[in-house]
Residue frames as qw, qx, qy, qz and C-alpha x, y, z in Angstrom:
[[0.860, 0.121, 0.488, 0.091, 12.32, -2.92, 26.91],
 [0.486, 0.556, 0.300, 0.603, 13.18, -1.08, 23.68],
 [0.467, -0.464, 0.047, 0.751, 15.66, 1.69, 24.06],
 [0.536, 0.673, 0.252, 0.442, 15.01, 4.19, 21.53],
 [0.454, -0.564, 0.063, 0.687, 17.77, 6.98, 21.25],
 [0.458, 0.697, -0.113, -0.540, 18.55, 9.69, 18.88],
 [0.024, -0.314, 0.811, 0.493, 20.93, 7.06, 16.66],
 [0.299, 0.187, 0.872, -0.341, 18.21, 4.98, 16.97],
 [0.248, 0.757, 0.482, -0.366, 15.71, 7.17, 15.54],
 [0.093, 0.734, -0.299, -0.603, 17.98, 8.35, 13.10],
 [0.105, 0.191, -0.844, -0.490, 18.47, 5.07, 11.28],
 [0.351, 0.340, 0.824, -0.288, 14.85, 4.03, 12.05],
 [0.336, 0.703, 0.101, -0.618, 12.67, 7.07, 10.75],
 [0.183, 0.592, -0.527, -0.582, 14.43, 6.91, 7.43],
 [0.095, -0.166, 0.980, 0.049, 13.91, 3.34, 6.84],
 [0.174, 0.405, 0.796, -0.415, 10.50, 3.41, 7.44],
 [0.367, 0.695, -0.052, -0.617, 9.51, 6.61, 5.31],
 [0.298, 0.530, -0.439, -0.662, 11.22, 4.70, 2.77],
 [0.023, 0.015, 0.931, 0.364, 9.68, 1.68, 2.89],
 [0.284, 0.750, 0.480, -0.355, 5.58, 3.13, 3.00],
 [0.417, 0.656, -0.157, -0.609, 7.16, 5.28, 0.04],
 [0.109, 0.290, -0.910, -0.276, 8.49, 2.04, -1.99],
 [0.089, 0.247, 0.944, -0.201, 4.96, 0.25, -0.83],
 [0.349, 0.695, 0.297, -0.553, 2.77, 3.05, -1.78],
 [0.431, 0.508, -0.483, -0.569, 4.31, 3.41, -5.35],
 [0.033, 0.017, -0.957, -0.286, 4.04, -0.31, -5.74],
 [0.287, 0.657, 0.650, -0.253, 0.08, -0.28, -4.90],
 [0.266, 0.619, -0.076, -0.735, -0.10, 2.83, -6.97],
 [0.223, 0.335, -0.741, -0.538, 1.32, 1.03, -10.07],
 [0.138, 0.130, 0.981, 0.039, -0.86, -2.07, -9.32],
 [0.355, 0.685, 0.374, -0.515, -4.36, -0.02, -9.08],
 [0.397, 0.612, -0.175, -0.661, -3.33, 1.86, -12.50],
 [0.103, 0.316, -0.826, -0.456, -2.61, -1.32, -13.96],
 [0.150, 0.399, 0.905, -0.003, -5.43, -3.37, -13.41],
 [0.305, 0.731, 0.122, -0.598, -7.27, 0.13, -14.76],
 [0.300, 0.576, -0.441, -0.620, -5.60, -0.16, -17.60],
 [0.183, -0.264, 0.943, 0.087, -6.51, -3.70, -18.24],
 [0.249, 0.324, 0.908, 0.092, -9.85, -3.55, -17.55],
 [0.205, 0.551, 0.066, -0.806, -10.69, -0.59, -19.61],
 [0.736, 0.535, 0.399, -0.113, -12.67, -1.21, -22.53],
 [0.398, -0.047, 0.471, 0.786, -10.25, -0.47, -26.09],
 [0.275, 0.533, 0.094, -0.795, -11.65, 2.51, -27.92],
 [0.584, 0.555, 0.585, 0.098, -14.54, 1.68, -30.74],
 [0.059, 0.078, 0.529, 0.843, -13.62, 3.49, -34.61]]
C-alpha cells in the first residue's frame, strides 16, 4: 500500500526527528513554566 523508498525515507526521517524535537522543547518550556508559576516567591 505505502511504498517506502530510500527518497522516501530521506525526506520522511528528517521531518519527523524534527517535529518530536520542536514538540519536546515545547512541553519542556510548558512544564518549567507552570514550575515557575507555581513556586512560592522567596520570604525576606
Amino acid at each position: 500500500m505505502f511504498g517506502l523508498d530510500v527518497y522516501s525515507v530521506e525526506v520522511l526521517v528528517p521531518s519527523v526527528v524534527g517535529v518530536l524535537a520542536i514538540a519536546s522543547v515545547m512541553i519542556f518550556g510548558f512544564v518549567r513554566v507552570c514550575n515557575l508559576i507555581n513556586r512560592e516567591p522567596p520570604r525576606d
